[in-house]
C-alpha positions in Angstrom: 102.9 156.2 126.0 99.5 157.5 124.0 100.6 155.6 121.2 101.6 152.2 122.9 98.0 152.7 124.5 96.7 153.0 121.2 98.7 149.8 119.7 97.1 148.1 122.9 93.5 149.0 121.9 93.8 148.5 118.6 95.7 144.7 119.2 92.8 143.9 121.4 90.2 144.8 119.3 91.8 142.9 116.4 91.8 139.9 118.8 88.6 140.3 119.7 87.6 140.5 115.8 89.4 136.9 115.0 88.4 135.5 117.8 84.7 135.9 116.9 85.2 134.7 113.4 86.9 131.4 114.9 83.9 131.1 117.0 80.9 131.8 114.3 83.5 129.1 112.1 83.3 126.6 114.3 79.4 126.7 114.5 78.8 126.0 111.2 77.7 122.7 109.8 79.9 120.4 108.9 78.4 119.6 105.4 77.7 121.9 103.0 74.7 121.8 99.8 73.9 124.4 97.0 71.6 123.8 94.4 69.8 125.5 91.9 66.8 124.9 89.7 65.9 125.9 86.3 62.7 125.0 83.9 63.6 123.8 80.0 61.8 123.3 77.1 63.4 119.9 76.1 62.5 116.6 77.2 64.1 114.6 80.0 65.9 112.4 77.7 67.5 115.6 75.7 68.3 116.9 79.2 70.0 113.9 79.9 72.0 113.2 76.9 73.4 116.7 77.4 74.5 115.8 81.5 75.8 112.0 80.7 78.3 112.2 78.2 81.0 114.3 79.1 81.9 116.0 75.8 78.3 117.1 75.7 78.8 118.2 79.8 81.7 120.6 78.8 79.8 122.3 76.0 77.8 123.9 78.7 79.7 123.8 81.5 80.3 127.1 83.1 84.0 126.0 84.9 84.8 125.5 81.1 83.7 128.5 79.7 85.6 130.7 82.7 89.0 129.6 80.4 89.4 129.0 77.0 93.0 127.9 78.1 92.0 125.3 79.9 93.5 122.0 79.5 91.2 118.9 80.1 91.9 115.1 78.6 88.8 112.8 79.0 88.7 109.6 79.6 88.2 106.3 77.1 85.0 106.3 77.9 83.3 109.6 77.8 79.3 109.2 78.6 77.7 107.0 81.9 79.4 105.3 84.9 82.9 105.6 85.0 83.0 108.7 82.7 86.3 110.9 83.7 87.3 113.9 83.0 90.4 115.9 84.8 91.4 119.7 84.1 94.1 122.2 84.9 93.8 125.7 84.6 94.8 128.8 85.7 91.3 130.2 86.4 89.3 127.2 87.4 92.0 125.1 89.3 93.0 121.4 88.7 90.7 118.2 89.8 88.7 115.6 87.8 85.0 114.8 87.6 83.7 111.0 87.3 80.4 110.1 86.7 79.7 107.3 89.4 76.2 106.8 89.2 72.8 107.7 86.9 69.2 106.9 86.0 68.0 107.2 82.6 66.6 109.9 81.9 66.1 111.4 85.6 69.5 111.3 87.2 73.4 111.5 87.1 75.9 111.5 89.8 79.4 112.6 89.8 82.1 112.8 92.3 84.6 116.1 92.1 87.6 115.8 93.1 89.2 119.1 93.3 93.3 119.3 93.6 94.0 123.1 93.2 93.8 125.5 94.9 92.1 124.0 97.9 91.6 120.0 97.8 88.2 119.5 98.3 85.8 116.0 97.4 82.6 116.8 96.7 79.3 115.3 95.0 77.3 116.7 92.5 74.0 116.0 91.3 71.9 116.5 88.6 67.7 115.4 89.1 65.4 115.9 85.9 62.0 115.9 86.1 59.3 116.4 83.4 57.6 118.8 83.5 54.0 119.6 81.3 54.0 120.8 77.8 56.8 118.9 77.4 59.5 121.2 79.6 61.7 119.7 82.5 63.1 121.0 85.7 66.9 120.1 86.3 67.9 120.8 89.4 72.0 120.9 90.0 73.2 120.5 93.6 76.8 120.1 95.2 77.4 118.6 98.4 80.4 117.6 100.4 82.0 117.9 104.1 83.1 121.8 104.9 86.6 121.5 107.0 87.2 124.4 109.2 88.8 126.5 106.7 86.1 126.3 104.4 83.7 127.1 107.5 85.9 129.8 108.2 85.9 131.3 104.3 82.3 130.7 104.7 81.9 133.1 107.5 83.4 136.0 105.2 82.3 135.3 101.5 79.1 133.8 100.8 79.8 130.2 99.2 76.3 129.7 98.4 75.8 132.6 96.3 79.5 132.5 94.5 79.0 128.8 93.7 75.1 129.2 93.0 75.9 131.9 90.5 77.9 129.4 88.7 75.2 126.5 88.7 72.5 129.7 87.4 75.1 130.3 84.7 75.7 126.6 83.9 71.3 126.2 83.7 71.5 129.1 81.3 73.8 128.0 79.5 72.6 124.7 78.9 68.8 126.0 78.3 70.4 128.0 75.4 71.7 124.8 74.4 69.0 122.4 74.6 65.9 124.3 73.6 68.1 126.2 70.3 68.4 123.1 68.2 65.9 120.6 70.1 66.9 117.9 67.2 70.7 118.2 67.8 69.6 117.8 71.1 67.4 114.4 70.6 69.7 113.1 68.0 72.7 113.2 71.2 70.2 111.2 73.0 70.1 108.6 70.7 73.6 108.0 71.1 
């Protein structure tokens, strides 16, 4: 009897525990945003031509760098509107990217569309703005609707931290690109 007592208490109190997570879920918003910001030395239009064409994207892209596996075909057209790229991999899932909308030098626009392992459709941003003494800021952001079970993962792990990491890393990573060989980078933007 002490120990179906004990099953009771301990049931409860693992009822009690999901039902507050259901509850803090379903008070979340039902978009979500991350961005993150980062000040280069290179000018917009170096920035850009590193964003824009999709071959240039990937050489900085942190989702690309997490596996060297990964398998990615691009399409015809590799650089402005209509741009597409779609990936499978073990470590970063399956979706595509397509670049649906930009603004010479100061803007692009893609829509993700992730397959694997959650489907998810999602907008990302990039803004570039110049900076004096010849730097820029870029900003990255990601934006999309957040369906209960991402509300519901959001309660436990912190999305805006695990993503943001990536878009710090990404910055980096394109910072080291673009300020290491500024004339590789303003010969790309003469393409």
């Amino acid at each position: 009897m002490m120990w179906a007592s004990l099953f009771k208490a301990v049931g409860g109190l693992l009822l009690l525990v999901l039902l507050v997570l259901l509850i803090q879920a379903a008070r979340q918003p039902d978009q979500f945003r991350v961005e993150r910001k980062l000040q280069i030395q290179a000018s917009p239009e170096a920035l850009f031509a590193l964003i824009q064409d999709l071959r240039q994207f990937n050489r900085w892209n942190p989702y690309e760098k997490k596996d060297p596996q990964i398998q990615g075909q691009y399409s015809a057209q590799t650089a402005g509107p209509g741009a597409r790229y779609a990936w499978q991999s073990k470590e970063v899932g399956e979706g595509s990217m397509e670049i649906t909308a930009q603004e010479a030098p100061q803007r692009v626009q893609m829509r993700l569309d992730f397959l694997k392992p959650f489907e998810a459709h999602n907008l990302a941003e990039f803004q570039i703005v110049a900076q004096p003494g010849g730097a820029s800021e870029v900003s990255w952001s990601l934006s999309g609707p957040s369906p209960f079970i991402s509300k519901l993962m959001g309660v436990i792990f912190n999305m805006d931290r695990m993503i943001g990491r990536d878009f710090e890393a990404g910055l980096l990573n394109l910072k080291a690109l673009a300020e290491a060989s500024p004339p590789a980078a303003a010969a790309a933007a003469q393409k």
